[in-house]
N, C-alpha and C positions, 0 to 999 in steps of 0.2 A: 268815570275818569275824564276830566276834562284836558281839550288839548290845548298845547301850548304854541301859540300862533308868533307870527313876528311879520304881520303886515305891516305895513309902513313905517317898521324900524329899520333903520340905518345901525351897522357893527361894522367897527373896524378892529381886523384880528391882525397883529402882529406875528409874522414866523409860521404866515397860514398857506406857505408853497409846500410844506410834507408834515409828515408828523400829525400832532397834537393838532395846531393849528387847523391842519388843512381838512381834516375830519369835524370839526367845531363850525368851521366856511360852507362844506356841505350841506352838513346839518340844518343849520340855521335859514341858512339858502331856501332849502327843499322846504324852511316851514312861512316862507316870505319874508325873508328879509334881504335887504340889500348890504351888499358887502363889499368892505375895503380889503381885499387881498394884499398883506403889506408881506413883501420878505425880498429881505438884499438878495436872497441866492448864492448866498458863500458857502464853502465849507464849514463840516462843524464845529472848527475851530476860528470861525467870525473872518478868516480870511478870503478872500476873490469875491467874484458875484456875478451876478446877469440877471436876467428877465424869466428864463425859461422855466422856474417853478413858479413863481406868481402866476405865470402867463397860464402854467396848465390849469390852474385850479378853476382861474376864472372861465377858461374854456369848457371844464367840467360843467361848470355851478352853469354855465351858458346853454349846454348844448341839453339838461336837465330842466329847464326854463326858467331858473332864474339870474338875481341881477347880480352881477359883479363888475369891479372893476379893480386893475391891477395898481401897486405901489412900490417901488424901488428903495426907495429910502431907508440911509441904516437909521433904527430908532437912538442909536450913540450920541447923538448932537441937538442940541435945542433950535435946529437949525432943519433936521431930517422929521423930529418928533412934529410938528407944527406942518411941515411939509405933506407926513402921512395925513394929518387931521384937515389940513386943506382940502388932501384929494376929498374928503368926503362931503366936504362941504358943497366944493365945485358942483362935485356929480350929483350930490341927494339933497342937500341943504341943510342938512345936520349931523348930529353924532348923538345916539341913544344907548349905544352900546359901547364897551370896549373891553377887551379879549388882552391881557399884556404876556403875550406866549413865548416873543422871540426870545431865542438863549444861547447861548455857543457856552463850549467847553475847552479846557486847558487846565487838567488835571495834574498836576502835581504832588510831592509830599510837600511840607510845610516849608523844611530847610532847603527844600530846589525850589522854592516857587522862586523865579523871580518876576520884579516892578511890576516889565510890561504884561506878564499873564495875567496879574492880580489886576491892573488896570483894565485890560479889556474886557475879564468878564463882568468886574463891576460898572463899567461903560454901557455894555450891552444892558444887564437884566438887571441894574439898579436903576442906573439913570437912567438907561433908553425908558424902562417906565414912567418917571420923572418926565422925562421928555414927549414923551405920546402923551400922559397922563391930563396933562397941566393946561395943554389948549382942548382937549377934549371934555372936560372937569366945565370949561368955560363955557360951554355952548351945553351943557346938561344943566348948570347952573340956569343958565339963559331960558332953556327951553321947560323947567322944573321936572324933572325926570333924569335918570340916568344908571345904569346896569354897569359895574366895573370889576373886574375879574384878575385878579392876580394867579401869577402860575410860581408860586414858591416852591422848596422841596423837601423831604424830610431832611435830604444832607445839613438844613439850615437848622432846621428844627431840632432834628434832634443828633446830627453828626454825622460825616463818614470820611474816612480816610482817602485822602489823597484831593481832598475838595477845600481847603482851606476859602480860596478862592469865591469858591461856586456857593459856599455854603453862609458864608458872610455876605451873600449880594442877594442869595435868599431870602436870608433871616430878614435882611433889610427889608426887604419886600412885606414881610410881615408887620413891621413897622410905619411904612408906608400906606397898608390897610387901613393899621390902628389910626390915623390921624386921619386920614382922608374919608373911612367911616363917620368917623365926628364931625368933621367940617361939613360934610353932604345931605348930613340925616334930615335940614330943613329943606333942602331944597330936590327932596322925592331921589338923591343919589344912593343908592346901594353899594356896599362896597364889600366884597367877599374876596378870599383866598384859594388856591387848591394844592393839593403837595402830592402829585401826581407821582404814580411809577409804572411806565408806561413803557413798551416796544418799539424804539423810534430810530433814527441815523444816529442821535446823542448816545443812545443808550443802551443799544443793541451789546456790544461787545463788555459794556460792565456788569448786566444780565446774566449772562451765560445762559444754565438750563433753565431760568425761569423766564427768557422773554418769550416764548412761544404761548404761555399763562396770562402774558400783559400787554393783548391789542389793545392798541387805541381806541377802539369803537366802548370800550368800558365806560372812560371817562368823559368822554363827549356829553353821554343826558347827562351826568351833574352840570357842568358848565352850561349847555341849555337851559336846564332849570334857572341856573344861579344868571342869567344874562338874561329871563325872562321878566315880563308882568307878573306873573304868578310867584316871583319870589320875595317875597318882605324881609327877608332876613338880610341882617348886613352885619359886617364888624365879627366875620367868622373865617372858617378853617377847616377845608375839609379836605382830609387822609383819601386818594381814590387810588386803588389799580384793582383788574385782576375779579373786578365784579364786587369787591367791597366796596362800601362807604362808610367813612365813622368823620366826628367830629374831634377834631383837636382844639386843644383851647390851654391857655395862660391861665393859672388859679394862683389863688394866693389865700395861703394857711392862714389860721388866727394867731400863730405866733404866742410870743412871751413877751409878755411886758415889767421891763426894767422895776422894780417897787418903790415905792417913795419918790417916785422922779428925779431921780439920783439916776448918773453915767454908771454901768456897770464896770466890773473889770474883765479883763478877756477870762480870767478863773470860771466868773459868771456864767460868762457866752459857754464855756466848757459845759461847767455844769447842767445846763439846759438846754446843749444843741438838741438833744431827741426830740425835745417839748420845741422850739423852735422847726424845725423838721417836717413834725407832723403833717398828715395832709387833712388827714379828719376836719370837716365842716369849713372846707374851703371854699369860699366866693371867686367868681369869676368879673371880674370889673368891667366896665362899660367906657373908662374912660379913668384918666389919672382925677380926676374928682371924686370918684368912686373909692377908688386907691386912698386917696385922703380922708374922706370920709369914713374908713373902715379904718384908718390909724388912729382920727379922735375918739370915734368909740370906743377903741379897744383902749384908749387912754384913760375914757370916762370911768369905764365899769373896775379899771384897775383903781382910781379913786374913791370910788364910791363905799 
């Protein structure tokens, strides 16, 4: 078994004052790297702030011998995003890693959500990714290297009540993978996901009996791994709590093709939604090229 080292890598982890984050900042730390402690310090509702959880971690990752330094800025703004990515600059001279962790909550049902909840959590964990993302993309570009880590969650993927909010800024996040793995892949950038379920201030009380099952310390080595050298894979999705891992992924069926290249009628669509439906000998695309590419053959062989 070979180890997974992080000397002269430079991470910047989003939302690494408790939680997810601040167990990821540890980690990393203890195995040489240097680290951007970023977290406003508000509550888990994106509201107040201060210094004192950035501050502990980096005193932790300090007093443990390695390098940190601390970051205040909400990642909400292309103003704060750019500001975290400077800290790291300033101090290390670069950015090899990045960790997009920060998240707040504002649960709601669907018909109480109102504007401002739906706005702030997509502020935070859509765009603040956007916003860290996009100057730190710059300088992995620059330097041809780079490890990027999204924190999505099943509520996006595959649903949960009272998350309309939360689960739309994840899925986004999924999206934001998907393109940014393409954009990267020449320039040595990695781009992966993770749909954590985890024991944290978020998520403690929608847990109930099972968060005592879902330390943090679970999901930490996948994210290690997926933030290392030793990871080549990118433009993926990985399910963690609780001591599992599995891979999620988007597939796409061979479907039914229209005959004679004729429009059908919806009658049609009835008649062959099973055959539509199916999942049997589903491709996983790499990219909407691929997507394309698997619509003209399946147009061809209907000719043929």
């Amino acid at each position: 078994m070979s180890d997974i080292r992080f000397d002269g890598r430079v991470a910047v982890i989003t939302g690494a004052g408790g939680g997810l984050g601040k167990t990821y900042a540890l980690d990393m730390a203890a195995r040489g790297a240097s680290i951007v402690v970023n977290d406003l310090g508000g509550a888990s509702d994106g509201t107040g702030g201060g210094s004192s959880m950035a501050d502990q971690t980096v005193e932790e990752i300090g007093a443990a011998g390695g390098k940190a330094v601390a970051n205040y800025d909400s990642v909400a703004t292309p103003e704060g995003g750019k500001a975290i990515i400077q800290t790291a600059l300033d101090n290390f001279g670069k950015v090899d890693i990045l960790i997009n962790n920060a998240g707040i909550l504002r649960d709601k049902s669907f018909l109480k959500l109102e504007p401002e909840n739906l706005e702030a959590v997509i502020d935070v964990h859509l765009k603040g990714a956007f916003f860290v993302t996009q100057p730190a993309f710059a300088s992995m570009k620059d330097n041809g290297y780079g490890r990027i880590v999204m924190a999505s969650s099943g509520a996006g993927i595959f649903g949960n009540f009272g998350q309309t909010n939360y689960g739309a800024a994840k899925m986004g996040l999924v999206g934001l993978m998907n393109v940014l793995a393409v954009e990267g892949g020449k320039y040595g950038i990695k781009v992966n996901t993770i749909a954590p379920i985890a024991k944290t201030r978020l998520t403690e009380q929608l847990l109930g009996g099972l968060a005592d099952a879902l330390d943090p310390s679970f999901v930490t080595p996948l994210v290690t791994y997926l933030a290392s050298e030793k990871c080549e894979l990118s433009h993926e999705i990985f399910d963690v709590g609780g001591g599992r891992y599995a891979r999620v992924f988007v597939g796409m069926a061979p479907g039914w093709v229209a005959p004679g290249g004729k429009v059908p009628k919806a009658e049609e669509i009835l008649d062959h939604i099973d055959v539509i439906r199916a999942q049997e000998g589903y491709t996983v695309p790499d990219s909407i090229a691929d997507e394309t590419k698997a619509v003209v053959e399946a147009l061809k062989a209907a000719q043929a």
